[in-house]
C-alpha positions in Angstrom: -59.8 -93.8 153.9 -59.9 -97.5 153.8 -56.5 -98.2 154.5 -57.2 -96.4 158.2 -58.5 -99.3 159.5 -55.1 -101.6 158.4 -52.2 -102.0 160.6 -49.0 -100.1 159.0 -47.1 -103.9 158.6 -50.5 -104.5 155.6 -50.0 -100.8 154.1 -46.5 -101.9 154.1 -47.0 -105.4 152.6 -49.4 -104.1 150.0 -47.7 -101.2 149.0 -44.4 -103.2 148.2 -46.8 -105.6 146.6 -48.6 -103.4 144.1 -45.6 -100.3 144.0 -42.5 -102.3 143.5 -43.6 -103.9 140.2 -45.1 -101.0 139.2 -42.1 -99.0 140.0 -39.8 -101.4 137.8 -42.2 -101.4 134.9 -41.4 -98.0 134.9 -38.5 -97.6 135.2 -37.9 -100.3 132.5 -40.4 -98.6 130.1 -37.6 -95.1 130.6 -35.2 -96.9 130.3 -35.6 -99.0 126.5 -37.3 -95.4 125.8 -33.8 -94.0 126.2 -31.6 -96.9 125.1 -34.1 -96.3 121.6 -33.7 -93.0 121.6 -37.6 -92.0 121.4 -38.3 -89.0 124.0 -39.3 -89.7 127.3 -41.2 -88.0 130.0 -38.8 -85.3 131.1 -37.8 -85.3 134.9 -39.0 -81.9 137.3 -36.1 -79.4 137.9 -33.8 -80.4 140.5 -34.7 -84.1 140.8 -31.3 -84.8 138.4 
């Protein structure tokens, strides 16, 4: 893998770089999905 060859602190870095506003984007995409009313993705058993 690439990342092998980066210290954890730049996983670290990058990851919150590229997952954090992905993970809001996301969550902000459920969320007017469910404040509209249109169906969303339905969550796995047992992750409510």
């Amino acid at each position: 893998m690439a990342l092998a060859f980066a210290t954890e602190g730049t996983i670290a870095a990058v990851g919150d770089a590229v997952y954090r506003p992905l993970f809001d984007l996301i969550i902000g995409i459920v969320a007017e999905g469910q404040a509209s009313g249109e169906p969303t993705t339905p969550l796995p058993p047992g992750s409510s």
